[in-house]
KEKE-3310 file (N, C-alpha, C; in steps of 0.2 Angstrom, whole numbers, plus 5000, padded with zeros to 4 digits):
npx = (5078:5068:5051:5045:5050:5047:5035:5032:5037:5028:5016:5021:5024:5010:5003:5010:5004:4991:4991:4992:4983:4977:4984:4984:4981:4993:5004:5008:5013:5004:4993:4988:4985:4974:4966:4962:4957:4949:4949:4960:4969:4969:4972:4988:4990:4989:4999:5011:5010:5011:5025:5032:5030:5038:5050:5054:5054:5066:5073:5091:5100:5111:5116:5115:5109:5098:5090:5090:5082:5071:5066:5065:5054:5044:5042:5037:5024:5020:5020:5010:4999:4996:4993:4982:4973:4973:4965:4952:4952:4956:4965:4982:4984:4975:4976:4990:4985:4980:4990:4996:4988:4988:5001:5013:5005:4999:4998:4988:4979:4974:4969:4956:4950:4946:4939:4927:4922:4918:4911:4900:4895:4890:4878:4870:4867)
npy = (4948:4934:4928:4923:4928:4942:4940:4937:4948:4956:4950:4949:4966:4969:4962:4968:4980:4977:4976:4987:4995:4992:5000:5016:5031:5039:5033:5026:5030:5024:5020:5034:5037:5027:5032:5046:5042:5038:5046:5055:5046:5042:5056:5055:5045:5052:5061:5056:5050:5058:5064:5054:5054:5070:5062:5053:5062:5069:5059:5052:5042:5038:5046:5041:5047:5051:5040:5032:5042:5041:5028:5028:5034:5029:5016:5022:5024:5013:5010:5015:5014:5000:5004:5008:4999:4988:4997:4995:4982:4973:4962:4959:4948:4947:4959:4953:4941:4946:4953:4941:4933:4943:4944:4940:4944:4953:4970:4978:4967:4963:4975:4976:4964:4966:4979:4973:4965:4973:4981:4970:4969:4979:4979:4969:4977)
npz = (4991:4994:4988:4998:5008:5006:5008:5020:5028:5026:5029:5044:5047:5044:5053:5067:5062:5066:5080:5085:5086:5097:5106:5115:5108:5111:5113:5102:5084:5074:5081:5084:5072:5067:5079:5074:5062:5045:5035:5039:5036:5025:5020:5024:5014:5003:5003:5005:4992:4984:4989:4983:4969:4969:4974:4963:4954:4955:4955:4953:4943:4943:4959:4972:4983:4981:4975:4989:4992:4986:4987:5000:5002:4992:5003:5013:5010:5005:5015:5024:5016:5018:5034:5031:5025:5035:5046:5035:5040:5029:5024:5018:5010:5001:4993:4990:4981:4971:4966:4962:4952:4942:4938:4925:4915:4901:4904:4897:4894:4906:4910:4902:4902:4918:4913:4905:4918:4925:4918:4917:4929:4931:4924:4929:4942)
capx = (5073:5064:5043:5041:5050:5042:5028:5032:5037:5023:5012:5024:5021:5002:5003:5010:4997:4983:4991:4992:4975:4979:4987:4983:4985:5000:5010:5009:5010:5001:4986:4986:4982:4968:4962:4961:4951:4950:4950:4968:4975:4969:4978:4993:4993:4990:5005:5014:5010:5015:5034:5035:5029:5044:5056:5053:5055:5071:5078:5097:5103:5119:5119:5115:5105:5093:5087:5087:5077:5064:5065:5059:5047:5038:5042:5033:5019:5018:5017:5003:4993:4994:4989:4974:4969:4973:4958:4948:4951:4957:4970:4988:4984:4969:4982:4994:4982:4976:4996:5000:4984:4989:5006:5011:4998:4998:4991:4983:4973:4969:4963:4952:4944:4944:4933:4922:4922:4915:4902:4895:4892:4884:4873:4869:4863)
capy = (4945:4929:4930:4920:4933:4947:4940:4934:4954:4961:4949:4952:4972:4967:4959:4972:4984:4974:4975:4993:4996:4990:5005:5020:5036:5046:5026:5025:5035:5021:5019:5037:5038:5023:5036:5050:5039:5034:5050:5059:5039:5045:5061:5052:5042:5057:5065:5051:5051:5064:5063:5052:5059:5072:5058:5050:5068:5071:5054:5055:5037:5040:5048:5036:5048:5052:5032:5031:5047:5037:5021:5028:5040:5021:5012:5028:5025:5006:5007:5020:5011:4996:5007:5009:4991:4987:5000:4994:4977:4969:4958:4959:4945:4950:4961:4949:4938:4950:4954:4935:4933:4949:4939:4938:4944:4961:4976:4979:4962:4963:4980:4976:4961:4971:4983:4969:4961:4977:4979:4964:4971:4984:4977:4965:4979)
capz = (4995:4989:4988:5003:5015:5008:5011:5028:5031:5026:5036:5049:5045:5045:5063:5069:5064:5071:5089:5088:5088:5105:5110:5117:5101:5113:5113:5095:5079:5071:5085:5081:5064:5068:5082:5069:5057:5040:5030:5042:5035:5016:5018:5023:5009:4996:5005:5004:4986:4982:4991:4980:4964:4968:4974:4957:4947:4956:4954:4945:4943:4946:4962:4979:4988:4976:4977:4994:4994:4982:4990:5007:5001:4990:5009:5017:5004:5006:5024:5025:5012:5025:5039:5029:5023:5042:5048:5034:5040:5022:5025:5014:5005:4995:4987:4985:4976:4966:4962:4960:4948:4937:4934:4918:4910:4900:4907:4894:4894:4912:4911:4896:4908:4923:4910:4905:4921:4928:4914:4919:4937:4932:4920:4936:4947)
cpx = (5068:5055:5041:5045:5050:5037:5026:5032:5032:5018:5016:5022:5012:4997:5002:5005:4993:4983:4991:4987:4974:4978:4983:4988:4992:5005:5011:5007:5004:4994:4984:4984:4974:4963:4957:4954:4954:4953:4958:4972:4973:4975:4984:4997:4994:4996:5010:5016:5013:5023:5035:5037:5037:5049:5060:5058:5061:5080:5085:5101:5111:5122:5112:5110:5099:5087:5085:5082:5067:5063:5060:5055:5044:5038:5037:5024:5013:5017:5011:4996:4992:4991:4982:4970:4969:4968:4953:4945:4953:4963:4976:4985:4978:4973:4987:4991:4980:4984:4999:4994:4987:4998:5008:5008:4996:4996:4985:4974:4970:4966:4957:4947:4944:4936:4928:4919:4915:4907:4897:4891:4889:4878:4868:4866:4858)
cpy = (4941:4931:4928:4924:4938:4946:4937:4942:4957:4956:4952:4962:4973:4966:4964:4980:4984:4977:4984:4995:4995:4994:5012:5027:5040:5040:5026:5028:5030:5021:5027:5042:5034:5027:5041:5050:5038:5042:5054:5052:5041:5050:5060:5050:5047:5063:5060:5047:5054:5070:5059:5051:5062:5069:5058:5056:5068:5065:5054:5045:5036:5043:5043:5041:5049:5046:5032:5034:5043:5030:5021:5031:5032:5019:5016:5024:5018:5007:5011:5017:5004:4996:5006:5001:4988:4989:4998:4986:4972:4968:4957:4954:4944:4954:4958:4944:4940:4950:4948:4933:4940:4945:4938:4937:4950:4964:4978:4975:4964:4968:4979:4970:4963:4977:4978:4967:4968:4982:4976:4966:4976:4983:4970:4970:4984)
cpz = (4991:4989:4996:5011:5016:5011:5018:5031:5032:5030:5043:5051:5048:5054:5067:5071:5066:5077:5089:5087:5092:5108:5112:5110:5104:5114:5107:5090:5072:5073:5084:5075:5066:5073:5078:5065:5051:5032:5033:5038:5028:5014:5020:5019:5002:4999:5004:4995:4982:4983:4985:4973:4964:4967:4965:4953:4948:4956:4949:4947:4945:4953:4968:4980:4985:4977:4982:4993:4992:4984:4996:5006:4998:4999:5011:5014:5006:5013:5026:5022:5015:5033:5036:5026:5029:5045:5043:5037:5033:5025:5018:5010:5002:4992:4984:4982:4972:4960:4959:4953:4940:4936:4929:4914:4907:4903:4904:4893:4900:4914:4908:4900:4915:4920:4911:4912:4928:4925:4915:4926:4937:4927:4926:4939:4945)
residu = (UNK:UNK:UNK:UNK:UNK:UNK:UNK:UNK:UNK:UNK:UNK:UNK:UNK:UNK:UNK:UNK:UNK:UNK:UNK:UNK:UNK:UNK:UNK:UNK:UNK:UNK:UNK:UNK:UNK:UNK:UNK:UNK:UNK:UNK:UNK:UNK:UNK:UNK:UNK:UNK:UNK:UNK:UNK:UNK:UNK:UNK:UNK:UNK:UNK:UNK:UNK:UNK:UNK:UNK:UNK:UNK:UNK:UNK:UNK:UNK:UNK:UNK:UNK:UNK:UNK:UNK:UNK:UNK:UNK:UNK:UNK:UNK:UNK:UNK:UNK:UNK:UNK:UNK:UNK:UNK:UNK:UNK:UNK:UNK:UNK:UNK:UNK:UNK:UNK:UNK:UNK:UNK:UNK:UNK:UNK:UNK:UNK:UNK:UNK:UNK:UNK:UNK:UNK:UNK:UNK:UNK:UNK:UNK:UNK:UNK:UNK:UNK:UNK:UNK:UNK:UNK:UNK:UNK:UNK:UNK:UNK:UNK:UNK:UNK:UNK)
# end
């Protein structure tokens, strides 16, 4: 899948979530996380994290199911951690800027101005 229809999915994904804000929480298991709140859509995600944690542990390169396993548990993950940028109102592409921005660009370096960069903001307030 090229960039441009992930990123058509995930807006697509994104939409999607908006309207379910729509719904009534016993129509959708989505409108009922957004019912819940923000912190039942946290524990989600650290449940969600932590399938996936296993997945990973349990991954055997050589056998199919194992990948699925870990695929869906990351997809679980990504989609939960959408619910909640969706209740905060942050839009998919503030992340994908951030991810097209980090680019080819060490981790190391861009941790190291992420430091500074967040040095400055506290020397600022």
């Amino acid at each position: 899948m090229n960039q441009r229809n992930s990123d058509t999915l995930l807006h697509d994904l994104q939409q999607t979530l908006i309207t379910r804000k729509q719904h009534k929480p016993q129509d959708s298991y989505v409108a009922s996380l957004y019912h819940k709140g923000l912190n039942k859509i946290l524990e989600k995600i650290g449940e969600e994290a932590t399938e996936v944690i296993l997945a990973a542990k349990d991954h055997n390169p050589h056998h199919a199911q194992t990948e699925d396993a870990l695929v869906n548990e990351v997809a679980d993950l990504w989609f939960h951690t959408m619910v909640m940028l969706s209740h905060e109102g942050i839009p998919i592409d503030k992340v994908l800027d951030v991810l097209r921005q980090r680019q080819g660009t060490s981790g190391h370096t861009e941790k190291a101005q992420r430091q500074k960069d967040d040095a400055a903001q506290g020397d600022a307030r």
